[in-house]
C-alpha positions as CSV (number, residue, x, y, z in Angstrom):
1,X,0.0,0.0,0.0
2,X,2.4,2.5,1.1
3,X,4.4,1.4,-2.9
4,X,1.3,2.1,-4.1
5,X,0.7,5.3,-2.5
6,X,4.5,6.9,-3.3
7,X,3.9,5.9,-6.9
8,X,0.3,7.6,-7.2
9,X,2.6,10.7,-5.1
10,X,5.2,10.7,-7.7
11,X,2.6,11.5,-10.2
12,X,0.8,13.7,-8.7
13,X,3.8,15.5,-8.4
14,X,4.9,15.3,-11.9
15,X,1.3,16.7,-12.8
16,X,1.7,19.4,-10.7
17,X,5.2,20.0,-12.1
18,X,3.7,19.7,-16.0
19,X,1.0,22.0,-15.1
20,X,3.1,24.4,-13.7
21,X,5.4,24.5,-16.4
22,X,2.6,24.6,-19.3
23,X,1.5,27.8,-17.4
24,X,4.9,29.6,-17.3
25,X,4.7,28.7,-21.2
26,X,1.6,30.0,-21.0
27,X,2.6,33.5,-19.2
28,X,5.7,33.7,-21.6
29,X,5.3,36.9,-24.2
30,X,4.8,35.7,-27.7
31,X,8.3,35.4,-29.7
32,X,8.5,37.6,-32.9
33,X,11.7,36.7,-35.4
34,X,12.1,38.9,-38.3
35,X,14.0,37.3,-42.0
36,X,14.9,39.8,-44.0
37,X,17.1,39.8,-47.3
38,X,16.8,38.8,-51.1
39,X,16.1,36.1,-53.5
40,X,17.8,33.8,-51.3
41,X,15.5,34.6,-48.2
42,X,12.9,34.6,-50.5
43,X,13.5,31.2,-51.3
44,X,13.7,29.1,-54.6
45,X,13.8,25.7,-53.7
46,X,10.9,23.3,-55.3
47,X,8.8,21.8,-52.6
48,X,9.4,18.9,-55.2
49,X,13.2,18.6,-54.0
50,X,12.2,18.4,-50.4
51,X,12.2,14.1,-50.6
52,X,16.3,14.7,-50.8
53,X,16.1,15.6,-47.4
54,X,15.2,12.0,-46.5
55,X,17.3,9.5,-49.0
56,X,19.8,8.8,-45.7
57,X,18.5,7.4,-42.6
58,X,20.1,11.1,-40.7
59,X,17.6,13.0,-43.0
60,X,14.2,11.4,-42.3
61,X,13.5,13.0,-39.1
62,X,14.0,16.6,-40.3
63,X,12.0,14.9,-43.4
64,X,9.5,14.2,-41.1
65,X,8.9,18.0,-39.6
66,X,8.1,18.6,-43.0
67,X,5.8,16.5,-44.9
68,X,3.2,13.6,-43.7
69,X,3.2,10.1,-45.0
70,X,1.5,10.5,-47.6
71,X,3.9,13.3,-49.0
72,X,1.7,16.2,-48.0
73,X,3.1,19.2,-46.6
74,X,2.3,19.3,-43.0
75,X,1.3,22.3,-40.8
76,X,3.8,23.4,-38.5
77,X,1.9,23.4,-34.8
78,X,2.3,26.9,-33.1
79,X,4.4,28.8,-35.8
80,X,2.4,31.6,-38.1
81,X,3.8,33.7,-40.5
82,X,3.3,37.2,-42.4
83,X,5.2,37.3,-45.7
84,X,5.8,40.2,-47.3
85,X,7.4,40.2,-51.2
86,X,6.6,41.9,-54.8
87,X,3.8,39.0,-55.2
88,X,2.2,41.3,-51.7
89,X,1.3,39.8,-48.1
90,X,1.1,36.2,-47.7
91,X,-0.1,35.2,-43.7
92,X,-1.1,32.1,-42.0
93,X,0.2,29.0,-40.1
94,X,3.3,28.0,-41.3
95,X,3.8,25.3,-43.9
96,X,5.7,25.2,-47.4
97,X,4.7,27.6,-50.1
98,X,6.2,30.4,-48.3
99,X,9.1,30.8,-50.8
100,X,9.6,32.7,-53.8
101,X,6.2,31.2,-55.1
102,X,3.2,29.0,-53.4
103,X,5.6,26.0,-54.9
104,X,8.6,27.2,-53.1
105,X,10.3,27.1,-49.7
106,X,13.0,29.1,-47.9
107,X,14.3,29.1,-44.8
108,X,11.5,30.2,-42.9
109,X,10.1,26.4,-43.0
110,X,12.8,25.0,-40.7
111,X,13.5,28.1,-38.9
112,X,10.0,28.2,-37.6
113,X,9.9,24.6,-37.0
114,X,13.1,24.2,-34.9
115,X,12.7,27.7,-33.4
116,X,9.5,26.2,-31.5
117,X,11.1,23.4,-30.9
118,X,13.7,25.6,-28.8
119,X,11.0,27.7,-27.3
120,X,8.7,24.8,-27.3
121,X,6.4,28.1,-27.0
122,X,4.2,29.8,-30.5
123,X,6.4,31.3,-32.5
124,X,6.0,34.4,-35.1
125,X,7.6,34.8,-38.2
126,X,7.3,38.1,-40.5
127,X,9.1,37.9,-43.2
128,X,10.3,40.5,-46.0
129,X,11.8,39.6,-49.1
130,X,12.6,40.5,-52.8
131,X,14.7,39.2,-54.9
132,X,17.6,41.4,-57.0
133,X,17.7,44.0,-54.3
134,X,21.3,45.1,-52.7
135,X,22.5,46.7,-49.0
136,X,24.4,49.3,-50.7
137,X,20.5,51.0,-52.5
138,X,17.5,49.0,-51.9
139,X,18.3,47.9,-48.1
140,X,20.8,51.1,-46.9
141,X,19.5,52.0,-43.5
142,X,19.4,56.1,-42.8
143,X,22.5,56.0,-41.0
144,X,24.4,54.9,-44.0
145,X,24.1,58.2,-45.4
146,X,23.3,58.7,-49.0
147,X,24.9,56.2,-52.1
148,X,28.1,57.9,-53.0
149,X,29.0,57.2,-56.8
150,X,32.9,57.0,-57.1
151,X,34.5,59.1,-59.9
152,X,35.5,55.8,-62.1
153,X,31.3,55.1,-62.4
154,X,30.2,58.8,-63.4
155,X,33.4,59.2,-66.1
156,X,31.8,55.7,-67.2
157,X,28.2,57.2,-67.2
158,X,28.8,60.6,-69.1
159,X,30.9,58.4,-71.9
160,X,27.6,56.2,-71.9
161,X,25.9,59.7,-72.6
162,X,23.4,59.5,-69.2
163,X,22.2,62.3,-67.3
164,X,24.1,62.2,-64.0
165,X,21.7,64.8,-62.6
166,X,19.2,62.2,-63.1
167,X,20.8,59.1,-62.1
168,X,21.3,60.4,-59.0
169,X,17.9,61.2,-58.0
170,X,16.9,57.9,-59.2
171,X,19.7,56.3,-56.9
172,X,18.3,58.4,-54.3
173,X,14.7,58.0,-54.6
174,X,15.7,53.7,-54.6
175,X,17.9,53.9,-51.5
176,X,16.6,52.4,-48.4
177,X,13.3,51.9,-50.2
178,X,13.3,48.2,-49.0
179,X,14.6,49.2,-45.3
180,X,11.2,51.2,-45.1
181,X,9.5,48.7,-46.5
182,X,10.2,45.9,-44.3
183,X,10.3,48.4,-41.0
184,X,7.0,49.6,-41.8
185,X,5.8,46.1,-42.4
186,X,6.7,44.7,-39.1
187,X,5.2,47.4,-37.3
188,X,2.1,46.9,-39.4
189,X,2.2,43.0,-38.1
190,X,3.2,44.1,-34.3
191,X,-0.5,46.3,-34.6
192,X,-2.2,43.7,-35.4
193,X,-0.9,40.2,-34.4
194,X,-4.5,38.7,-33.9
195,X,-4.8,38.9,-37.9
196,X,-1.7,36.6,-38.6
197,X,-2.1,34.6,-35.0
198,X,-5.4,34.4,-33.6
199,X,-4.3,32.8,-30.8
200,X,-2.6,35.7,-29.5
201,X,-2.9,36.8,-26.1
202,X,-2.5,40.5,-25.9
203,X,-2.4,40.6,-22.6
204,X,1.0,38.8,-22.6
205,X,2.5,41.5,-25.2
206,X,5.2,39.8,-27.6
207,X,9.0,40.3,-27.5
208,X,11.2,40.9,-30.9
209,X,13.6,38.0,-29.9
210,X,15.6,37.7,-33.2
211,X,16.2,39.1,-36.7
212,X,18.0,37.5,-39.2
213,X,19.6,38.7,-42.5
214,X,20.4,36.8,-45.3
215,X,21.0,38.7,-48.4
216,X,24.3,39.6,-50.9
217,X,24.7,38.4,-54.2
218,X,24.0,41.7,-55.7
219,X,26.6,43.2,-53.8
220,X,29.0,40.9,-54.1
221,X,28.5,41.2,-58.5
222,X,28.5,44.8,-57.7
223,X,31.8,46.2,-59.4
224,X,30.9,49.8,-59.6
225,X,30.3,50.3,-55.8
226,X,33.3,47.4,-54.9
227,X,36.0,48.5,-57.5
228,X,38.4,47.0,-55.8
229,X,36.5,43.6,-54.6
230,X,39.3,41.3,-55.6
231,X,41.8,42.6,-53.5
232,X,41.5,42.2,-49.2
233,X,38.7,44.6,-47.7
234,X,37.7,45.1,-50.7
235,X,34.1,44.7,-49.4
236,X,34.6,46.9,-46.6
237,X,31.8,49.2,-47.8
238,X,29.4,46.3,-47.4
239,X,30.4,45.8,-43.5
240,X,30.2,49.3,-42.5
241,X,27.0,49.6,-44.5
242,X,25.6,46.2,-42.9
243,X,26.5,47.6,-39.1
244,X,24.6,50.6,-39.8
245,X,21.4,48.2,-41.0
246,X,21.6,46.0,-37.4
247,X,22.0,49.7,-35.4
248,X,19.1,50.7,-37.5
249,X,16.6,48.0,-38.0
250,X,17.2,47.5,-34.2
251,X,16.5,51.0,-33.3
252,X,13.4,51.4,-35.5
253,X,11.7,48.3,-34.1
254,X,12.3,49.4,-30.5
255,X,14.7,46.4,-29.9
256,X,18.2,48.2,-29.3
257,X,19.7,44.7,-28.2
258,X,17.7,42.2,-30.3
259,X,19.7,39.2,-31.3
260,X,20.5,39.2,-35.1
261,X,21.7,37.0,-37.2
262,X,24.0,37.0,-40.3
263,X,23.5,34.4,-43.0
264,X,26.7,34.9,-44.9
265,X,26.4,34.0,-48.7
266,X,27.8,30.8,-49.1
267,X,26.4,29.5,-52.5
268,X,29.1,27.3,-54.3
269,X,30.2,25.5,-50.8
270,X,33.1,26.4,-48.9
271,X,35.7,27.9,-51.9
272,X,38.3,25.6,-50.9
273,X,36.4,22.9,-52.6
274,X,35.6,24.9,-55.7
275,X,36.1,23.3,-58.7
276,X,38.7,24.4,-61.9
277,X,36.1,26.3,-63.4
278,X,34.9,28.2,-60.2
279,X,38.4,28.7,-58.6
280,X,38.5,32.1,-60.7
281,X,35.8,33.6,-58.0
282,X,37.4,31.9,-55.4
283,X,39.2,35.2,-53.9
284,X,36.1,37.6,-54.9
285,X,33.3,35.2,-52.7
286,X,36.1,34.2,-49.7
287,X,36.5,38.4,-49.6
288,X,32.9,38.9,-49.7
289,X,32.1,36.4,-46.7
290,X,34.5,38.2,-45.2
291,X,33.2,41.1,-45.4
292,X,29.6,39.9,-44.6
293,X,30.6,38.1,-41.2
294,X,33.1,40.7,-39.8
295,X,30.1,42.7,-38.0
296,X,29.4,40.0,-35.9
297,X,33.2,40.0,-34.5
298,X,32.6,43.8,-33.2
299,X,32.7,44.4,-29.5
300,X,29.7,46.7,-30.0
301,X,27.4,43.8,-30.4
302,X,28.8,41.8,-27.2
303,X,27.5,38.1,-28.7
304,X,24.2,39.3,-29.7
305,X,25.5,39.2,-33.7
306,X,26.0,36.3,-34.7
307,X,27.6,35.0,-38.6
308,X,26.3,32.2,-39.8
309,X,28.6,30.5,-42.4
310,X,25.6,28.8,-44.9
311,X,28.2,27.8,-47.2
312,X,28.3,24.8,-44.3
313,X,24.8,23.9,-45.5
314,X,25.9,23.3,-49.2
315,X,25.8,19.6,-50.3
316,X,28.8,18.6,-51.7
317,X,26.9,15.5,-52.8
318,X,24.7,16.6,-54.7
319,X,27.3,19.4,-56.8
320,X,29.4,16.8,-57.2
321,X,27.0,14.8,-59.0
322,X,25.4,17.6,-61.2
323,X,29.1,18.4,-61.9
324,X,29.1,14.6,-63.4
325,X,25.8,15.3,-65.3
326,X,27.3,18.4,-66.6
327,X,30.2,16.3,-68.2
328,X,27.9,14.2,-70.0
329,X,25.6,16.7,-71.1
330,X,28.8,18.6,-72.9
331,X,29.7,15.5,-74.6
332,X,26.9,14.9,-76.1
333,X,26.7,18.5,-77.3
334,X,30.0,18.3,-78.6
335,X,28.9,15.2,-80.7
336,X,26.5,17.2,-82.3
337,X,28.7,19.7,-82.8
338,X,31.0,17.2,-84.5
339,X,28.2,15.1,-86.3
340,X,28.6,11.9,-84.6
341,X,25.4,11.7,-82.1
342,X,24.7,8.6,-83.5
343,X,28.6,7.2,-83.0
344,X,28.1,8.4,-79.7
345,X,24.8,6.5,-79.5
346,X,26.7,3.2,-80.7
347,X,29.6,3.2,-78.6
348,X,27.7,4.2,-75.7
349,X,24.9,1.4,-76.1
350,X,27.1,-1.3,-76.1
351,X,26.1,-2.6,-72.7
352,X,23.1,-3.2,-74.3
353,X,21.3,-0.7,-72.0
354,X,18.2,-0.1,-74.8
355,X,16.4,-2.6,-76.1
356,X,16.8,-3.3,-79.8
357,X,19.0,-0.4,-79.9
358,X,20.6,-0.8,-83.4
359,X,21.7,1.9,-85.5
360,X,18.4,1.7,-87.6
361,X,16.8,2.7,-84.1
362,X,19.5,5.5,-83.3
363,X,18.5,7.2,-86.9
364,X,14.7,7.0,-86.1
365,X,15.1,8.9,-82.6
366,X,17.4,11.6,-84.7
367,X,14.5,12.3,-87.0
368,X,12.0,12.5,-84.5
369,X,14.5,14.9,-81.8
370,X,14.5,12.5,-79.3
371,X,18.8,11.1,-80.0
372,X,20.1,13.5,-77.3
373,X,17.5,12.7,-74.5
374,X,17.9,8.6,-75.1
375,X,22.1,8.9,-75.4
376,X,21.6,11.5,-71.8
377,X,19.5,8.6,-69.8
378,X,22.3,5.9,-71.3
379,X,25.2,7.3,-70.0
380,X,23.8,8.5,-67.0
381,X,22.6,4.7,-66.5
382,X,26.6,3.9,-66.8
383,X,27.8,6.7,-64.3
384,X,25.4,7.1,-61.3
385,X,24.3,3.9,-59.4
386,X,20.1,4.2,-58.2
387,X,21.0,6.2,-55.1
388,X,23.0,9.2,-57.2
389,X,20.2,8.9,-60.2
390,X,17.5,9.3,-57.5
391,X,19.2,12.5,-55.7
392,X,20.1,14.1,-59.9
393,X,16.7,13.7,-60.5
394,X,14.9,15.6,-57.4
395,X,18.0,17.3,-55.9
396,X,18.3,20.7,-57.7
397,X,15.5,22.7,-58.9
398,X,17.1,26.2,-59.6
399,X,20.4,27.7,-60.2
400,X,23.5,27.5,-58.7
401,X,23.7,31.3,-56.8
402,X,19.8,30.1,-55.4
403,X,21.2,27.1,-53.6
404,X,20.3,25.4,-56.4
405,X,16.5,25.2,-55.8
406,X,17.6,23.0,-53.5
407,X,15.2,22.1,-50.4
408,X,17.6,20.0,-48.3
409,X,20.4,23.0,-48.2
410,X,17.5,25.5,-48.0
411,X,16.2,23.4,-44.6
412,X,19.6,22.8,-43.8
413,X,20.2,26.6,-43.8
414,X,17.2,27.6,-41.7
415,X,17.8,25.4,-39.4
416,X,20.9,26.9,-38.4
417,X,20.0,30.1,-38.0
418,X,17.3,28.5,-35.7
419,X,19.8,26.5,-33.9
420,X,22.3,29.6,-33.0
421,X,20.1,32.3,-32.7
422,X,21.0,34.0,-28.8
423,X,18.0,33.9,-26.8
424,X,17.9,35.6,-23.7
425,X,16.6,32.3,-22.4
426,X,19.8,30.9,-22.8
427,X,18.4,27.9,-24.8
């Protein structure tokens, strides 16, 4: 009896304990995060591509988070989001479609999803994207100052025959349009949270507890306002003009010491594994990363910056094996070049890999435009074994600078900004 009794204690206890942690969730101000940057925020990776995620056994749980059984996108429990992009404001609970396009994702999908996992509280997501847009114009906070043009671009722009007088004020009118725009909509969100959430408890208030920033190919093409972007600091521009965005952005959402996060542009992997034909951009992207983490190293922001390196989230994999499909595809081009498609067809067939596949065969699939696609599946037959072929054909679904469309980087990527975000928790 007295067993009996401690064990029917013990639970009681642990109910009491649940119940009083559930209402210390429960008294806790709602958690705001605020993504911010271009194309890349935005998101081009395929909801199509997301299956990737779960070809290894160390993939399926994340996998999992994402999608049901039946391959349907799931809704994330407790996580809403307000979108704002050129396509206008998309809200609601959280699931895929919140990318570049209803078919997309970025990395606002795991963000959200391991972000409550952390809190194990609701989360809220706005989120303010456009592709094409640059820190140095569209994004350049007010304590940036004005775009100054450097003598080498106007001398280039009066031989072109523009009107510098004009330029200017269009460079003016276009600078910081996309600060504003996102300020202005995350105060429009903050005014109404019940319209996004309508489980929100204003009684409880909410607390900005993260922004993150992830954003830069523009710049880093940028050779008029980077001249000298080969050559070390030669981004320095965009770190002085990124400090100003955090001093800002904080400032103008009433969170002077909000955590922020940098996602430095990593597209291409680390650049120590670039390939022959990338190792020419090699010193321009390393100088660039550079140049996008080194705010985070500043006493100013005493850990509450943080640089998140994405090109850690790039799979190797997977551009290893489009690398290999790239090979065969510029054989086969040069063939056709050359006139020989068909020797091409011959000497590649001769594992028998097509059925009947003699040469009368080869000249019939010529004339009807289908040689190239029939020689492409052969040799790719030969080169990847069914793992690699399954990973070639839902792996990538966009270019190369948009992670290529890829949704296992694109998850892998959100997730780390989840995973090191500071929260005055401490969690």
């Amino acid at each position: 009896m007295f067993k009996l009794l401690s064990k029917w204690t013990v639970i009681c206890f642990l109910l009491v304990l649940t119940a009083n942690d559930s209402s210390i969730f429960a008294q806790t101000p709602l958690k705001v995060f605020v993504l911010v940057g271009q194309s890349n925020m935005e998101g081009h990776a395929k909801i199509s591509t997301l299956p990737h995620i779960g070809i290894d056994t160390d993939g399926k749980a994340m996998m999992n988070e994402i999608l049901a059984d039946d391959g349907t996108s799931k809704l994330i429990d407790d996580v809403w989001i307000s979108y704002l992009s050129s396509k206008g404001v998309k809200s609601g609970q959280l699931t895929t479609g919140f990318g570049a396009d209803d078919t997309k994702i970025g990395p606002e999908l795991t963000f959200g999803i391991y972000m409550q996992k952390r809190l194990k509280a609701p989360v809220l997501i706005i989120k303010t994207a456009w592709g094409g847009k640059s820190i140095n114009t569209d994004f350049r906070s007010p304590a940036a100052g004005p775009y100054a043009f450097d003598q080498k671009t106007l001398d280039r722009l009066k031989e072109q025959g523009k009107d510098i007088e004009l330029v200017k004020q269009e460079k003016e009118k276009a600078t910081g349009f996309y600060y504003r725009q996102t300020v202005d909509h995350v105060k429009s969100v903050l005014k109404d949270i019940k319209s996004v959430y309508p489980d929100y408890d204003s009684s409880l208030g909410y607390e900005l507890a993260g922004i993150v920033w992830f954003q830069g190919w523009n710049d880093m093409v940028d050779r008029s306002t980077y001249p000298n972007r080969d050559q070390p600091n030669g981004y320095e521009a965009y770190s002085s003009v990124l400090v100003n965005f955090i001093r800002d952005i904080r400032n103008d959402l009433s969170a002077p010491n909000c955590p922020f996060v940098i996602g430095v542009m990593g597209a291409g992997g680390p650049v120590a594994k670039y390939n022959k034909d990338k190792q020419r951009y090699a010193g321009i992207h390393q100088n660039f990363r550079n140049a996008m983490a080194a705010p985070a190293a500043l006493p100013e922001f005493n850990g509450q910056v943080v640089a998140v390196l994405t090109e850690n989230s790039w799979d190797l994999e997977l551009d290893s094996i489009l690398q290999r499909d790239n090979a065969i595809r510029n054989k086969i081009n040069q063939s056709k070049k050359n006139g020989s498609l068909i020797k091409l067809a011959q000497e590649s067939n001769q594992g028998k890999l097509l059925n009947a596949a003699d040469l009368d065969t080869f000249k019939t699939l010529q004339k009807q435009n289908k040689l190239e696609s029939t020689i492409l599946e052969i040799l790719r037959t030969k080169e990847f074994t069914p793992r690699e072929y399954s990973i070639l054909k839902i792996g990538k679904s966009n270019a190369e600078y948009h992670y290529l469309g890829s949704g296992k980087i694109l998850a892998n990527i959100g997730k780390s900004f989840a995973d090191v975000i500071p929260l005055k928790s401490g969690k």
